[in-house]
C-alpha positions in Angstrom: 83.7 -108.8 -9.5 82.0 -109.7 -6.2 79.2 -106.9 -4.6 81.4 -105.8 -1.5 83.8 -104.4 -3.8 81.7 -102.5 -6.0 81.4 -99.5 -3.3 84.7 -99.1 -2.9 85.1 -98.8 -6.6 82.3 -96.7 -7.2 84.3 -94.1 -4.8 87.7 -94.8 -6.5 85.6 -93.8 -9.6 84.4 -91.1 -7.9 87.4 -89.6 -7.2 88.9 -90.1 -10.4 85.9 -88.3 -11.8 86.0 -85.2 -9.5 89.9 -84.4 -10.0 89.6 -84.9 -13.8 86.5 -82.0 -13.4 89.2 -80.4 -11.1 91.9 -80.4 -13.6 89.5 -79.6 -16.7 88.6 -76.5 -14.9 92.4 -75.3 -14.7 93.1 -75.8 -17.9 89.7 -75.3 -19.1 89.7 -73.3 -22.8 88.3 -70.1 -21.1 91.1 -70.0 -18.8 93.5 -70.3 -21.1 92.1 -68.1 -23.2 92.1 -65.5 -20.7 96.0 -66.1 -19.4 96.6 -65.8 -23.5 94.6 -62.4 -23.8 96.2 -60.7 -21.0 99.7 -61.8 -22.7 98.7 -60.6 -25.8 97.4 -56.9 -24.3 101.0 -57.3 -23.4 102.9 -57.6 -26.4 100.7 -55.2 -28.0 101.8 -52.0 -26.1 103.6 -50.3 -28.1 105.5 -47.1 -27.2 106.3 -44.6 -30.1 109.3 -42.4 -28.6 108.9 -39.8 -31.0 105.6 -38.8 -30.2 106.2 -39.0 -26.7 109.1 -36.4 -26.8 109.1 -32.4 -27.2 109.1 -31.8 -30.8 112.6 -29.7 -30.4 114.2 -33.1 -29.7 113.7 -34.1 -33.2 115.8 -31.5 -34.6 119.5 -32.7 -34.0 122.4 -31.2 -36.3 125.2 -32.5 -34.4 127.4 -29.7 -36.1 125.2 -26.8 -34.3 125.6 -28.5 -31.1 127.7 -25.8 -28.9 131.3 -27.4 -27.3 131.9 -25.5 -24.4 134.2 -24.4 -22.8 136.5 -22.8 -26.1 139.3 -25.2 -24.8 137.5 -28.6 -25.6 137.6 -27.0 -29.1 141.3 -26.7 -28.8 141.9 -30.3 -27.4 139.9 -32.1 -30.5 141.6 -33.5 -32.9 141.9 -30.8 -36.4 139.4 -32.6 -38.8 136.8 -32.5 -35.4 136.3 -28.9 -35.4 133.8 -27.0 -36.6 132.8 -23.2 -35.5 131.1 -24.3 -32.2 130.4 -27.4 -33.0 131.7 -30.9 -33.0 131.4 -33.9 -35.8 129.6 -37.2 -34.8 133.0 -39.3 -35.8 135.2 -37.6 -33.1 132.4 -39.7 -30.6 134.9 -42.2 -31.5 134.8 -45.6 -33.5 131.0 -47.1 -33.3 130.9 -50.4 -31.6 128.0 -51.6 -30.6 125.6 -54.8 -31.6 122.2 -55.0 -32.9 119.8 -56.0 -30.9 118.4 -59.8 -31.8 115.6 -62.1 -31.4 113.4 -61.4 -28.6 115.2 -58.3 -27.8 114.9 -56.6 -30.4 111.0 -57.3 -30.4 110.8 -55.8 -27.1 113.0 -52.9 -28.1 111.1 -51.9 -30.8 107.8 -52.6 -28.8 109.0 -50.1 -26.6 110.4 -47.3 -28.4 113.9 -48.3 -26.8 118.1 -47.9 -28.0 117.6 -44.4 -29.5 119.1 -40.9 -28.4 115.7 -39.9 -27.8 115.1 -42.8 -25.2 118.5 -42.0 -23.8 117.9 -38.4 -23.1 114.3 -38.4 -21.6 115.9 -41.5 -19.0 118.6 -38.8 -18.2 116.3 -36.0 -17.8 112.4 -37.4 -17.0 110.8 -40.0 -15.1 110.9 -43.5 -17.4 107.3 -43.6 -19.2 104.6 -46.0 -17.3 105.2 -49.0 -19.9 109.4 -48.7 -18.9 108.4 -49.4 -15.4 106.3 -52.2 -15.9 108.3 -54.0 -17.9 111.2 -54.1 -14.8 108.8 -54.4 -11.8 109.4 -58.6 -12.1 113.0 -57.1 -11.1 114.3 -58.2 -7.5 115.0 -55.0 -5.1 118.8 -54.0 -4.9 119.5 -51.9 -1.8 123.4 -51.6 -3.2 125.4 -50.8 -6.2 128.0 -53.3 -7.4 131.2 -51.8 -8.0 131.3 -52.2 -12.2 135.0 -51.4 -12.7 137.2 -54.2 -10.7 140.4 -53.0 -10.2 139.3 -50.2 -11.0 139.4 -46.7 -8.6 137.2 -43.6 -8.0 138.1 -40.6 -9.2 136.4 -36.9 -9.6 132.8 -37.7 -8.4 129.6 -35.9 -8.1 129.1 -32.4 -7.8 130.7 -28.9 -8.0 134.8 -30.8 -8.8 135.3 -29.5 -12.7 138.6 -26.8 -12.5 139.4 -24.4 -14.9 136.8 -23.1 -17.1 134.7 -25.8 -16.7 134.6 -25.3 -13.0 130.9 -24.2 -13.3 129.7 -27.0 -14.6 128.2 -29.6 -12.4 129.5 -33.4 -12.9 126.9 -35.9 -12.8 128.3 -39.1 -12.3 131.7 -40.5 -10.9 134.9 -41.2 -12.6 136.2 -44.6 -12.3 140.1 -44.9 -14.2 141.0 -48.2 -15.2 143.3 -49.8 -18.3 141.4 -49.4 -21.9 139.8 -53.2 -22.6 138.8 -53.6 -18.3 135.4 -55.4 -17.8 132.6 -53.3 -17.0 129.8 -54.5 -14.8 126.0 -53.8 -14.5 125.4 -52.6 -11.1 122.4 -53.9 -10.7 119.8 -56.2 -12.7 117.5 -54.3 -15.2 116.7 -53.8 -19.3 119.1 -52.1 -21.9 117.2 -48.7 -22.4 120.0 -47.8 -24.8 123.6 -49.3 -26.3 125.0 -46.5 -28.6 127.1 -43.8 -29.4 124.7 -41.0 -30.1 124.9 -39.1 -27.4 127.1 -35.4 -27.3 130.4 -36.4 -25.5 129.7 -39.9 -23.8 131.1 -42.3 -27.3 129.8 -45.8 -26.5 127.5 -45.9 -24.3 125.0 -48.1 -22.4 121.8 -47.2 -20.2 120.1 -49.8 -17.9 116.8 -49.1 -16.5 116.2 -50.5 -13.1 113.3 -51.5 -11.0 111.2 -48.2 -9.2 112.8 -46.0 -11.9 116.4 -45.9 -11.2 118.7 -46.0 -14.3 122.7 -46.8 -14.2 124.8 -45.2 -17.4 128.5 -46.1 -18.6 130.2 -44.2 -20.7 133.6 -43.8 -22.6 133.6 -46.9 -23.5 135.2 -48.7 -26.2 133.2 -51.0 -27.3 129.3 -51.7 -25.4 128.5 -55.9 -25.1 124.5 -55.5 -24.7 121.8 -53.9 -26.7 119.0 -52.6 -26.4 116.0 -54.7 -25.3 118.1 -57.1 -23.4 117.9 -58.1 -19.9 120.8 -58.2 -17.5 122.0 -59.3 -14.4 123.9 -57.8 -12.2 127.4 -58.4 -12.1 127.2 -59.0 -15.9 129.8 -58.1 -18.5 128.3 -55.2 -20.7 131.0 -53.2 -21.9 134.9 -52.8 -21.6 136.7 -49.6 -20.5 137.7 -47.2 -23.0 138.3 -43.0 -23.9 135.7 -42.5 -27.0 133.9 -39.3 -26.6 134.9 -36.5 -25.2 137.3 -38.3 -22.7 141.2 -37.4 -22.8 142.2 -41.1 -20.8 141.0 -44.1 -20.4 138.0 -44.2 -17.5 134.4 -45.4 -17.0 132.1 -42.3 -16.6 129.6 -43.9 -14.7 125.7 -42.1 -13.6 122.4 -43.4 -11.2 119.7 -41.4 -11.5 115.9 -41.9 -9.7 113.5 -40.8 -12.0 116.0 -38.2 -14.2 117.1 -36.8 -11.1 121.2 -37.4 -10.5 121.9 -39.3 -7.4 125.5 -39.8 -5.7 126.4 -43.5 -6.1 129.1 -43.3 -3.8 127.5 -44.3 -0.7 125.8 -47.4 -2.4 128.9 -49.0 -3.8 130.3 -52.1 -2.9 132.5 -54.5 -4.2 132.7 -57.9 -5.5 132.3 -59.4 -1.2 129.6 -57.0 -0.6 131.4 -54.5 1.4 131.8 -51.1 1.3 133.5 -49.3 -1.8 136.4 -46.8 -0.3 138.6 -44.4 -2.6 142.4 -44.8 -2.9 142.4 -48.5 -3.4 141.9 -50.6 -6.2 138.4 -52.1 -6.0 137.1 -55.8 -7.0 
């Protein structure tokens, strides 16, 4: 090697030496250690639902539930009836899946797919360790339509007739053929895929990013469980009348936070535009 090239090396050496520190430093043990730590504070919170709840919510006899109004009494099948009361089989058959693999890790983590999850979503703001574990979520300003071909029916508010015209309707009817798709409306985490709760037969709750939550119920079979991640405009259940439900029709709810919101302004359909009633809707 002649002497007017050994500076040049020595720099190309150098170099080499520098970004190898460089590199060493990213990937240096500490670092790592510290990603893996803050990973593994992760996976260890664990949210225990039943401690987290009234006590009063643990008490469920589904036979001294009150069915009101007397009628719905009336309009259930014979071997449904009780004195005030309803059976869990008239919910309608069970079909749901199991939650699998990762999911089911993160469902049990936390405290997710029971009634008890179900009813605080519908009723409280989600627990600090729900919304963290949406906030990767993208924002959504809009709804996606989830019945296509479906159309709107009775919506929110003060619409029940008859004896039932007291009682405020939280969410918006959507009538389509038993077996039609239904579609997340937006991205977000199963919170619950059952059929435990009074009235609504198979049912799924997503959890959404800044505390929204989307339910769809009456269905007749769910194709999500609880702990799973889905997109929107994803299949997650198909139209159908378990429950309290005397026709085939997607009960469908958004609440912010436990609080009911209209979802009528915010729907769209499959193009992006604007969801109007009396028309079929893609």
């Amino acid at each position: 090697m002649s002497p007017g090239k050994q500076p040049t090396e020595r720099i190309v050496l150098l170099a080499i030496a520098i970004c190898a520190l460089v590199l060493f430093g990213l990937s240096a043990p500490g670092a790592v250690a510290q990603s893996d730590a803050a990973q593994a504070a992760n996976d260890e919170i664990r949210l225990n639902i039943e401690e987290r709840v009234p006590p009063g919510w643990l008490r469920w006899d589904p036979d001294q539930v009150p069915l009101r109004p007397e009628r719905w009494r009336r309009r259930m099948p014979r071997q449904c009836r009780t004195q005030g009361g309803y059976r869990e089989h008239c919910s309608g058959e069970r079909r749901v899946p199991e939650s699998q693999g990762e999911a089911r890790a993160r469902r049990d983590r936390l405290g997710l797919g029971s009634r008890l999850t179900a009813r605080w979503l519908m009723h409280r703001s989600p627990f600090d360790e729900w919304i963290r574990s949406v906030a990767h979520l993208g924002e959504e300003a809009n709804l996606r339509f989830p019945v296509p071909g479906g159309r709107m029916g009775r919506g929110v508010g003060r619409v029940r007739r008859g004896s039932v015209r007291h009682r405020r309707h939280n969410g918006l009817d959507i009538g389509a053929p038993e077996g039609t798709s239904i579609l997340a409306a937006q991205s977000g985490l199963v919170a619950y895929s059952d059929n435990g709760i009074t009235g609504f037969g198979n049912a799924v709750l997503i959890l959404h990013r800044g505390g929204f939550t989307t339910f769809y119920a009456h269905c007749s079979e769910t194709l999500v469980a609880a702990g799973e991640f889905v997109e929107r405009g994803q299949v997650i259940a198909k139209v159908g009348e378990t429950g309290f439900a005397w026709a085939p029709h997607l009960h469908f709810e958004w609440r912010q936070r436990g609080w009911v919101r209209d979802p009528e302004p915010r729907l769209v359909n499959g193009e992006g535009e604007r969801a109007r009633r009396g028309r079929r809707i893609q």
